[in-house]
C-alpha positions in Angstrom: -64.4 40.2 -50.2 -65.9 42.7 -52.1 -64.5 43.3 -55.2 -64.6 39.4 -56.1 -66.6 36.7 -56.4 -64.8 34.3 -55.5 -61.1 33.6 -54.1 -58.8 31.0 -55.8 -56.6 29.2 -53.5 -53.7 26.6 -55.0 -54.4 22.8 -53.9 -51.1 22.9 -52.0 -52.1 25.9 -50.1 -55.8 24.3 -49.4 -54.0 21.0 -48.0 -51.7 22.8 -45.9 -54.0 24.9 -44.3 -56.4 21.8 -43.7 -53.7 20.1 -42.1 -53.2 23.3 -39.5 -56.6 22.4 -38.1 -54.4 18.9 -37.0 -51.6 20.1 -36.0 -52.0 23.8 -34.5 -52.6 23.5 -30.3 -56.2 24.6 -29.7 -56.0 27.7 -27.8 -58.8 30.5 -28.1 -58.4 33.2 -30.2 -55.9 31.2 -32.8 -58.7 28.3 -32.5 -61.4 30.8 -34.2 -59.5 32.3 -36.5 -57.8 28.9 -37.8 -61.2 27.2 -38.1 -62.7 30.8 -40.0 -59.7 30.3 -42.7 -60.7 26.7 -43.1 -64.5 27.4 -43.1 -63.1 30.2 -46.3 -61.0 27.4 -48.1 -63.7 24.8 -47.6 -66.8 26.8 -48.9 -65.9 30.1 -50.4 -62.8 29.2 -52.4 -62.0 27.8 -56.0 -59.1 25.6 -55.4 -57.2 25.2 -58.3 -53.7 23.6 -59.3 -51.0 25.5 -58.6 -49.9 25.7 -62.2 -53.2 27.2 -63.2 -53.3 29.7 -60.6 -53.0 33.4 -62.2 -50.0 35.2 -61.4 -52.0 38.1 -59.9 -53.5 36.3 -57.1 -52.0 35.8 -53.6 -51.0 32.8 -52.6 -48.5 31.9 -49.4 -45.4 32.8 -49.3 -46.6 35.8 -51.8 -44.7 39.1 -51.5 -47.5 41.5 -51.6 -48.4 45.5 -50.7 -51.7 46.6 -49.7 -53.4 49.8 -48.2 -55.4 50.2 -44.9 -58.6 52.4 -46.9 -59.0 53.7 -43.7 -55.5 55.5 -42.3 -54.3 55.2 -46.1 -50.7 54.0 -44.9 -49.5 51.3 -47.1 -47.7 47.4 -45.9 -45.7 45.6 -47.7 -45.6 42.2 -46.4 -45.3 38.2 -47.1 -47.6 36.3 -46.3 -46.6 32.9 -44.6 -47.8 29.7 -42.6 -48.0 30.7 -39.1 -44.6 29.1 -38.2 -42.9 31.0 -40.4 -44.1 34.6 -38.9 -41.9 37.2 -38.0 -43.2 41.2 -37.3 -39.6 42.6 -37.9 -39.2 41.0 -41.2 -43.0 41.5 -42.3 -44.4 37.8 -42.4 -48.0 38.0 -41.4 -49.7 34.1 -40.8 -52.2 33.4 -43.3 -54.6 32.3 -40.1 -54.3 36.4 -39.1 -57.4 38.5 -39.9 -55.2 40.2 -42.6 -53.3 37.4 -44.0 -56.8 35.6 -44.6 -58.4 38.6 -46.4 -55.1 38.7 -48.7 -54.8 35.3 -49.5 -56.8 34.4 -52.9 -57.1 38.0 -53.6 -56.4 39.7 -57.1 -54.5 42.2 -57.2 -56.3 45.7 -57.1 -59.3 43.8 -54.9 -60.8 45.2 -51.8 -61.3 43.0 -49.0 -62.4 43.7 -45.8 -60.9 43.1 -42.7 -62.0 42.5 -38.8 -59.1 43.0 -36.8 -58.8 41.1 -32.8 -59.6 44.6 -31.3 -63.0 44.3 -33.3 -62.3 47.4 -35.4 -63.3 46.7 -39.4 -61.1 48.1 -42.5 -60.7 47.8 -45.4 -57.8 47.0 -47.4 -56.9 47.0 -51.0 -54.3 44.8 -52.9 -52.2 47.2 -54.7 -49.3 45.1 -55.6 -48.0 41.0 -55.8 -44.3 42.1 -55.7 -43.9 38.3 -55.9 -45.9 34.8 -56.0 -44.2 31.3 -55.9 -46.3 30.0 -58.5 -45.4 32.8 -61.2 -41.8 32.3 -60.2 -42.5 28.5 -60.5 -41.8 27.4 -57.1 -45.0 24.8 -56.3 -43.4 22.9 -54.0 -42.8 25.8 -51.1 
């Protein structure tokens, strides 16, 4: 992150993604990057209730668009639990390089991204189109 301090992440989210680490197979790539979004929860985040979470923040299951700072093209996506992803219909997993640098990010942040080919971008939060919490669904 650059444009932030600090990320918040809701408890629910926080327990959730702990509880990937028990029950995703460990398989190479997926291993890495599920341990790096744990590593980001654990010691870089500001969990917080999910009642107290400000609506401009990302959390899963957030409608959100951003913009690669690089190629300038813009995404709208949702981010999801890795389960729930789905290319045609725009759910990125929250363990993917870009679904980790969205989630806990304010809207407007920049954030930077390595991607599996080991290119780095940089992406910037231009939009929460929608977030659970706001809508006062904490139980996703």
């Amino acid at each position: 992150m650059t444009d932030q301090d600090i990320r918040l992440i809701t408890e629910l989210d926080a327990a959730r993604i702990r509880e990937l680490g028990h029950r995703l197979p460990g398989r190479g790539e997926s291993v890495g990057a599920l341990a790096g979004l744990i590593d980001m929860v654990e010691q870089e985040a500001e969990i917080v209730p999910g009642a107290g979470i400000d609506p401009d923040v990302v959390t899963v299951n957030s409608t959100v668009s951003f913009r690669d700072e690089v190629t300038r093209s813009v995404h709208r996506v949702t981010v999801v639990y890795p389960h729930e992803m789905s290319v045609g219909k725009r759910r990125i997993s929250v363990v993917s390089p870009v679904g980790r640098a969205l989630l806990g990010s304010r809207a407007g942040g920049l954030a930077a991204v390595e991607l599996p080919d080991g290119t780095h971008r940089m992406i910037r939060l231009l939009e929460i189109h929608y977030q659970p919490e706001a809508a006062g669904h904490f139980t996703r």
